[in-house]
C-alpha positions as CSV (number, residue, x, y, z in Angstrom):
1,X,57.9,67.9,81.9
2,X,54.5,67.5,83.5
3,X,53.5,63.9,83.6
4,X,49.6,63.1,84.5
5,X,48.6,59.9,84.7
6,X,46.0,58.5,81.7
7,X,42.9,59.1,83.9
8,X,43.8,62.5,85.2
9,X,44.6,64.0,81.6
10,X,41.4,62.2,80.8
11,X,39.5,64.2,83.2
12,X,41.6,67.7,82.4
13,X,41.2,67.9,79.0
14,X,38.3,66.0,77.4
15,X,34.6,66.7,78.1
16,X,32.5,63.7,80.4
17,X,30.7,62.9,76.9
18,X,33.9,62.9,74.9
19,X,36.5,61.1,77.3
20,X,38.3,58.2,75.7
21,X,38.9,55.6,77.9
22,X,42.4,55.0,79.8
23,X,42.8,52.0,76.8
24,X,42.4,54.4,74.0
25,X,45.1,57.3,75.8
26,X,47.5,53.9,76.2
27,X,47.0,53.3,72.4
28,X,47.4,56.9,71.7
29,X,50.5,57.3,73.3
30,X,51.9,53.7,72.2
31,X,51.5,54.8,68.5
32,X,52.8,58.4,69.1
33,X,49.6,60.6,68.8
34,X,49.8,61.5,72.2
35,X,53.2,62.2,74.1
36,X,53.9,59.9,77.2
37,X,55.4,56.5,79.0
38,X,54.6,54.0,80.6
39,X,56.2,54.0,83.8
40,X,55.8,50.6,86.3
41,X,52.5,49.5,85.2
42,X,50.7,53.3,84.8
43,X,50.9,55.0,81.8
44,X,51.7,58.9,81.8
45,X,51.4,61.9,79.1
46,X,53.6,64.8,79.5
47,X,51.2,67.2,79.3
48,X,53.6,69.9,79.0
49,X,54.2,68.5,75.2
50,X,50.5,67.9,74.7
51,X,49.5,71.8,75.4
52,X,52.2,72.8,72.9
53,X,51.1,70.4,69.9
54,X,49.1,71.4,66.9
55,X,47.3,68.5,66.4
56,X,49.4,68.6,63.1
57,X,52.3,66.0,62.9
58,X,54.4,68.0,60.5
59,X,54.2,71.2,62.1
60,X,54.1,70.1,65.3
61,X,58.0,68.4,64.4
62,X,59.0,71.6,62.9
63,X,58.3,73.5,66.0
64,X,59.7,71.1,68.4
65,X,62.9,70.9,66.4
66,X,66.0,71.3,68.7
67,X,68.2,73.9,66.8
């Protein structure tokens, strides 16, 4: 597990024009879309979990199944 906080995965994986603010990455992962925590008062995504998901909710449960 990788953890990055909301402003570093910000800058790794979304283009200047398209970067969601740290708000909208806290929303994400509060609703599930994106995988993290909040840990103390910063809010983290494993990014570990985020470079193996599909974008798809189904599949991406399927794969991630624990057999």
């Amino acid at each position: 597990m990788r953890l990055l906080r909301a402003p570093e995965f910000c800058r790794r994986y979304f283009d200047e024009a398209s970067r969601p603010s740290e708000r909208t990455v806290r929303r994400w992962i509060q609703q599930g879309h994106v995988p993290g925590r909040q840990i103390g008062g910063s809010w983290y995504v494993d990014a570990d979990q985020w470079e193996k998901s599909t974008g798809n909710q189904l599949a991406d449960k399927v794969l991630n199944a624990k057999q």
